[in-house]
Kinemage of the C-alpha trace (Angstrom):
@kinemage 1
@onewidth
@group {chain A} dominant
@subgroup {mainchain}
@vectorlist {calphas} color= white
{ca unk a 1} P 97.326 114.675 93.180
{ca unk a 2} L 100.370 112.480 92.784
{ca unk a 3} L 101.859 113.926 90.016
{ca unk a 4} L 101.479 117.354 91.850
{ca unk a 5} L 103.551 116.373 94.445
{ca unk a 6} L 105.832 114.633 92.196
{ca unk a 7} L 106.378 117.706 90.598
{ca unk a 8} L 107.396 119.619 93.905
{ca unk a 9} L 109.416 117.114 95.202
{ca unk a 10} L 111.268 116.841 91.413
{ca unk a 11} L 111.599 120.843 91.513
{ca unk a 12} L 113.079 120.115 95.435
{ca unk a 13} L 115.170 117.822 94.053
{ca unk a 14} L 116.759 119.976 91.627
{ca unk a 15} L 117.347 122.691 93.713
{ca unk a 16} L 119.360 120.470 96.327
{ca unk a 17} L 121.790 119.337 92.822
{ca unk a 18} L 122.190 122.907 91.747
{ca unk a 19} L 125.711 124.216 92.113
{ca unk a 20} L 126.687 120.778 93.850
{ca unk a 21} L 129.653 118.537 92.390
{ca unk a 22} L 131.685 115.920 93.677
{ca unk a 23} L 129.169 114.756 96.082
{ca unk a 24} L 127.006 111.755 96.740
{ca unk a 25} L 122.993 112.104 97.353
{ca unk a 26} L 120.309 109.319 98.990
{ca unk a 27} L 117.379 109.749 97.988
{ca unk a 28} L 114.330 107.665 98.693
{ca unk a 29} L 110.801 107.098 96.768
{ca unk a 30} L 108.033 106.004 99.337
{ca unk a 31} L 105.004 105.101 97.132
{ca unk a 32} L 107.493 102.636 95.716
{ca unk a 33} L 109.478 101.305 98.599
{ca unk a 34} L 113.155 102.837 96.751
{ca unk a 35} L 115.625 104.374 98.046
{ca unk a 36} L 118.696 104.588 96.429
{ca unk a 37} L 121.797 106.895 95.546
{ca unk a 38} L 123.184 109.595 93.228
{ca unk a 39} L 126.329 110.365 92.408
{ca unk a 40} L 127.183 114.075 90.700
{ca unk a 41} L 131.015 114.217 89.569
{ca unk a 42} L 132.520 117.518 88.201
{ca unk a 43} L 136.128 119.024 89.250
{ca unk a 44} L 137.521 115.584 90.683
{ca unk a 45} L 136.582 113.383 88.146
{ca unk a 46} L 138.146 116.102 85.579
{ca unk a 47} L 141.167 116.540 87.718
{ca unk a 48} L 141.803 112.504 87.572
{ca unk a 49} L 141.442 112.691 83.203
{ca unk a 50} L 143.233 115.955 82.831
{ca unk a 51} L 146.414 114.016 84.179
{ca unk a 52} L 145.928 111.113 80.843
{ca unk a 53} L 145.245 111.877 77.044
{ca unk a 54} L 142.432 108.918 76.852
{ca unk a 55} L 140.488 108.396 74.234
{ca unk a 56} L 136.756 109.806 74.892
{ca unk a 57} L 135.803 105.490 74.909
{ca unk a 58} L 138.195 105.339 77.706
{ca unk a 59} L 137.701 108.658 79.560
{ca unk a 60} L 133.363 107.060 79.419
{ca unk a 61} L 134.387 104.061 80.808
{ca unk a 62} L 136.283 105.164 83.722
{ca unk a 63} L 133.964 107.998 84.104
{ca unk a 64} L 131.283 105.212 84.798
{ca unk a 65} L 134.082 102.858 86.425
{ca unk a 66} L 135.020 106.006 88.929
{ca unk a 67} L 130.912 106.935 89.564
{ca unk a 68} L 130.626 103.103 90.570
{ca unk a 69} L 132.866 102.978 92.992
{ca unk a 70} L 131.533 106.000 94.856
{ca unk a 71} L 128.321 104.965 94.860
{ca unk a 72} L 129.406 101.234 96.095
{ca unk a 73} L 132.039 103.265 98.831
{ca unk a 74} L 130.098 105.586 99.639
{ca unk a 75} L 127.127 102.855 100.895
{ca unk a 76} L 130.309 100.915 103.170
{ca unk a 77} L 129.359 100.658 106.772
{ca unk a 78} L 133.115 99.618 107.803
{ca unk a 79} L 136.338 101.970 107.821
{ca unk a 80} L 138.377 100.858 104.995
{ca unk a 81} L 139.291 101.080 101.610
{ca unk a 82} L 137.192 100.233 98.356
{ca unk a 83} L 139.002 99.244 95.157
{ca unk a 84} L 137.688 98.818 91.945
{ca unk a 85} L 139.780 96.347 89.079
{ca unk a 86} L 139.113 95.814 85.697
{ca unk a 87} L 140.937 93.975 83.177
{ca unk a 88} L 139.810 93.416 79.203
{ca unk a 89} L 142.293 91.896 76.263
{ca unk a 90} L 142.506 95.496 74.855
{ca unk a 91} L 140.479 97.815 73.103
């Protein structure tokens, strides 16, 4: 019977993402006490590397670096600002 409703609520699930960029989702698994976010990025994300020729290393890592910050912004009860710094000895 679980996975049943598993399956709806995974078919749900994929309806709500359809279609739907640039946006953050909560989502929340009861029989195991979860809840949690996603993070879809299309157009914005591609905007910000269409402006730098990165290698595809680079354009991964700040793909990640960007989705990270949303999530962890997106989750701040406070009006504010939410930077993200990273700093490596090169490639």
């Amino acid at each position: 019977m679980d996975s049943e409703k598993d399956s709806v609520q995974e078919a749900a699930w994929s309806e709500r993402l359809d279609g739907l960029d640039d946006a953050v989702l909560p989502f929340q698994v009861d029989a195991l006490d979860v809840r949690g976010r996603t993070v879809r990025l299309g157009p914005a994300l591609d905007a910000m590397l269409a402006h730098h020729d990165y290698p595809g290393a680079v354009k991964r890592a700040l793909g990640e670096a960007v989705a990270l910050a949303v999530l962890l912004g997106s989750s701040l009860k406070f009006e504010g600002r939410f930077i993200l710094q990273t700093q490596t000895d090169g490639p």
